[in-house]
VMD Tcl script that draws the C-alpha trace (Angstrom):
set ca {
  {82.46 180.33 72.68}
  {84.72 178.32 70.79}
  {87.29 178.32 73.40}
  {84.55 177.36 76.20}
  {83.80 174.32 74.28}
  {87.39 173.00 73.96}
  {87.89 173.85 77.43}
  {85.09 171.73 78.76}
  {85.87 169.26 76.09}
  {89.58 168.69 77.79}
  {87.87 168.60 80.95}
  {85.57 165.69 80.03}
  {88.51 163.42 78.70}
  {90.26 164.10 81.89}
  {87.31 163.08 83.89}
  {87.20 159.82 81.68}
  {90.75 159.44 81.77}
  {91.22 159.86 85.39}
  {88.42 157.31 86.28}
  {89.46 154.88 83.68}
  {93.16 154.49 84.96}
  {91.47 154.41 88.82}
  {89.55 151.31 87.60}
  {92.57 149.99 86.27}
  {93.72 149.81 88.97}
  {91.16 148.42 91.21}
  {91.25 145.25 88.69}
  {94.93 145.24 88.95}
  {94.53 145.11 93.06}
  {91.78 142.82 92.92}
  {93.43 140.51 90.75}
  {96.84 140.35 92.95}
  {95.04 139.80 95.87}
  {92.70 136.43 94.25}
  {95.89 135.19 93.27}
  {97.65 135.50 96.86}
  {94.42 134.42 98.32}
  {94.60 130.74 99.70}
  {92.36 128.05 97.34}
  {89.72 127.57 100.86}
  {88.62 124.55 98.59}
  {91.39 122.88 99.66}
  {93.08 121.01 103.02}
  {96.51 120.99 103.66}
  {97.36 117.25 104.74}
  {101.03 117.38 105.60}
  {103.79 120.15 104.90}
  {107.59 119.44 105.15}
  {109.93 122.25 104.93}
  {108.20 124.36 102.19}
  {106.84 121.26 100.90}
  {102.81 121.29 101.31}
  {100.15 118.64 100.27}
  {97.18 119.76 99.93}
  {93.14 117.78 99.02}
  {89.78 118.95 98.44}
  {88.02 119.62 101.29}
  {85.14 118.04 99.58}
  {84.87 114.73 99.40}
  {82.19 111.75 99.26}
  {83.74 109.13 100.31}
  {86.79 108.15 102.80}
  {89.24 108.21 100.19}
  {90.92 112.09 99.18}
  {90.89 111.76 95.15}
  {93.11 114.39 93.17}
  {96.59 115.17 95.44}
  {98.10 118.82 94.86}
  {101.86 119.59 95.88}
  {103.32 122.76 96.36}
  {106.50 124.14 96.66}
  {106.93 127.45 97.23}
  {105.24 129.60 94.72}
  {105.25 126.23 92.67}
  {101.88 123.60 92.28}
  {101.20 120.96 90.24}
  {97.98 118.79 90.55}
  {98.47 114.98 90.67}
  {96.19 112.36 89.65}
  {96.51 110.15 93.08}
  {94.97 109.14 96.06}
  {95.18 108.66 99.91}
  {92.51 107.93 102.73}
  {91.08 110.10 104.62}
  {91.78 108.72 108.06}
  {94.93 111.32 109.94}
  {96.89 108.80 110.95}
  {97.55 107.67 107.22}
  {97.87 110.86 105.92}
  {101.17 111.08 103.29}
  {104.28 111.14 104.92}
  {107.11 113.53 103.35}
  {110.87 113.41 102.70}
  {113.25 115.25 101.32}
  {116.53 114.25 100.43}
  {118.72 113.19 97.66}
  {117.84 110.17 96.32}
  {119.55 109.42 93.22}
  {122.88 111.05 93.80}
  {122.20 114.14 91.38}
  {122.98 116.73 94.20}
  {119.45 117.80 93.89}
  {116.76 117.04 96.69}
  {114.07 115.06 95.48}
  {110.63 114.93 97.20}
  {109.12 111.41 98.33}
  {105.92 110.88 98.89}
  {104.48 107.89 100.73}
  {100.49 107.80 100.65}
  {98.36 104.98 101.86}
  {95.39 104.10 99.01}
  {93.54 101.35 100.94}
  {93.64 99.37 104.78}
  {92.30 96.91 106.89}
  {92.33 93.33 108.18}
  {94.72 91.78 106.90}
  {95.90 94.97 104.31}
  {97.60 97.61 103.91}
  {98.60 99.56 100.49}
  {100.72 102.41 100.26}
  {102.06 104.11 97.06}
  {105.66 106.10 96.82}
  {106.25 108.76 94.36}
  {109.94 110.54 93.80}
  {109.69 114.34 92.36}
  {111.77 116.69 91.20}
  {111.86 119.22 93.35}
  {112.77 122.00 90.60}
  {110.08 121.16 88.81}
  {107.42 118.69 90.11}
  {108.17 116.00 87.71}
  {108.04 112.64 88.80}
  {110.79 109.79 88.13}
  {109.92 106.22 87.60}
  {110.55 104.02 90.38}
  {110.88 100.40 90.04}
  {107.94 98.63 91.00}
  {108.54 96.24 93.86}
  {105.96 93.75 93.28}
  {107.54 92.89 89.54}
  {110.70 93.29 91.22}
  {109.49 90.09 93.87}
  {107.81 88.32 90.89}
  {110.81 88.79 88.94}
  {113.81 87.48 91.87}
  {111.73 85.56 94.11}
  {110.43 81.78 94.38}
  {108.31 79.97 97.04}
  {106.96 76.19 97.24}
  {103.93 75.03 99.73}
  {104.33 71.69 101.10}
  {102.05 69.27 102.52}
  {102.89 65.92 103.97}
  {101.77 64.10 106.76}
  {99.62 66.86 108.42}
  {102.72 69.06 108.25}
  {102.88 72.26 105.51}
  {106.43 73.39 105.03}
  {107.08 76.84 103.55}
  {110.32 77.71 101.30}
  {110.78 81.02 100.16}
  {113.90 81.51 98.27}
  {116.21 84.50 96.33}
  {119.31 83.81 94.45}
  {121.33 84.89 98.15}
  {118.60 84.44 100.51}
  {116.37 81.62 101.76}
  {113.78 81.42 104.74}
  {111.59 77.84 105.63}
  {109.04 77.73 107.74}
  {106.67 75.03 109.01}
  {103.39 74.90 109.97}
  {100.45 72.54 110.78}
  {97.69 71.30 108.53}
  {94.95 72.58 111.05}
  {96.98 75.75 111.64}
  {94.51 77.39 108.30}
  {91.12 76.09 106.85}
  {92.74 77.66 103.54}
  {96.44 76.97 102.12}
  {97.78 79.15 99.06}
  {99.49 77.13 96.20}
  {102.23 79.74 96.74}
  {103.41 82.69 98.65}
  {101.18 85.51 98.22}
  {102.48 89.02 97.54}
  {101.51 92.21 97.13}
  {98.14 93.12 99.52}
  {100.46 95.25 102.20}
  {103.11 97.23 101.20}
  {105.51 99.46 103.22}
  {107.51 102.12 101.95}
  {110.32 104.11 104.26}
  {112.91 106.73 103.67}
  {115.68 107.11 105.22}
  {119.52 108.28 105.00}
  {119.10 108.43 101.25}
  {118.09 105.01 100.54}
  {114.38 103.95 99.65}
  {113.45 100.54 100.92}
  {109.94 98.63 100.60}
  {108.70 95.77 102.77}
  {106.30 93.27 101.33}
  {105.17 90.37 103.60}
  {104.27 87.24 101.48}
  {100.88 85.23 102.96}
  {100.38 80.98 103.44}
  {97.11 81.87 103.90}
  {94.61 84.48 104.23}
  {95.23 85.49 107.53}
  {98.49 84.34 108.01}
  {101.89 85.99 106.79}
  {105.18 83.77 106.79}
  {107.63 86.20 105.07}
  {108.70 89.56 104.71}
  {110.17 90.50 101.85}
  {112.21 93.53 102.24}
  {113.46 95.41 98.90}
  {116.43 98.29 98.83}
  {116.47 100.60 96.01}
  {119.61 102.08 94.47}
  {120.28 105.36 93.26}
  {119.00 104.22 89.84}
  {115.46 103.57 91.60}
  {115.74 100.20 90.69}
  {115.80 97.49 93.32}
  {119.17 96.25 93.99}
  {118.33 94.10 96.38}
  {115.85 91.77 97.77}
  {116.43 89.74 101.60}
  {114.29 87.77 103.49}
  {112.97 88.25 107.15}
  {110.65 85.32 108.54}
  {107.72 86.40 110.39}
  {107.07 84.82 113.89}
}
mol new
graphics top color blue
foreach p $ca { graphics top sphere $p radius 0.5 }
foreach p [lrange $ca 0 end-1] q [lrange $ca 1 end] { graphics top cylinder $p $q radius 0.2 }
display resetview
């Protein structure tokens, strides 16, 4: 009798143990495949190489808020912002900007446009990691290195915008705006490009609220600070 008992006794722990370790397992394969699943929450906006953007698919206004970038098996979730419109969806590059024989990953998203304005941000990442290096901002930069003077005399308004290397003068008529600035306004569009290693922003500077005289047009060194600012009048 005794030896009936420990026989059915071993029996019922290998039962137990059997269907523990099978449940085990299930969690284990449930598990791996949540974590390979793709997030459905989200859209993918752009990819570049193995670089992908992605936003929430849910959103309540026409603005994506909350950016995540991925790179390879790598995410991180960044506080920014782009509209939702396609054709200003974030443009991508990859390349080495800062002469550290490492691609970095720049990111060019428009926050806001429309008559008259245009805003984009840029953002340079690490590509080992996600993390993001300071750029110089272009609009100190132009505050910082450039001067302009609005003159009016005789029904004429003459416009001087001027650098330490650069200068551009334009002139206008009195009637040509119902509305003169006291200076050259900078700052509601900005452009940013990418190219051939070299980040460069273009900033037109407004007389007026519908009319731009200038384009300022900023090159960034391998520092990402500007190194130089030129001129470009606008026709």
């Amino acid at each position: 009798m005794l030896i009936q008992y420990l026989n059915k006794c071993i029996l019922f722990m290998l039962i137990a143990f059997t269907l523990a370790a099978c449940g085990h397992a299930s969690e284990n394969a449930a598990g791996a495949n949540a974590s390979s699943a793709p997030d459905e929450s989200l859209i993918h906006l752009v990819k570049a190489n193995d670089v992908i953007i992605s936003a929430s698919k849910h959103t309540d206004s026409d603005v994506f808020r909350g950016l995540t970038v991925q790179v390879g098996q790598l995410s991180k979730y960044f506080d920014w912002a782009n509209v939702t419109n396609k054709t200003y969806y974030p443009a991508v590059h990859i390349a080495d900007i800062n002469r550290d024989e490492q691609h970095e990953i720049i990111i060019i998203l428009t926050t806001g446009y429309g008559t008259g304005m245009n805003e984009q941000e840029i953002h340079v990442l690490n590509k080992e990691d996600l993390s993001e290096l300071s750029l110089e901002d272009p609009l100190q930069a132009i505050k910082d290195q450039v001067t302009s003077d609005i003159q009016h005399e005789q029904n004429q308004v003459r416009v001087i915008v001027t650098t330490d290397t650069d200068e551009v003068e334009q002139n206008y008529l009195e009637s040509d705006a119902v509305l003169w600035n006291e200076e050259v306004s900078f700052g509601s569009v900005i452009g940013y490009s990418a190219a051939d290693g070299v980040i460069t922003a273009t900033v037109p500077g407004s007389v007026s609220p519908a009319a731009f005289a200038v384009n300022a047009i900023l090159e960034y060194g391998s520092d990402l600070k500007v190194k130089a600012i030129s001129l470009e009048p606008i026709e």
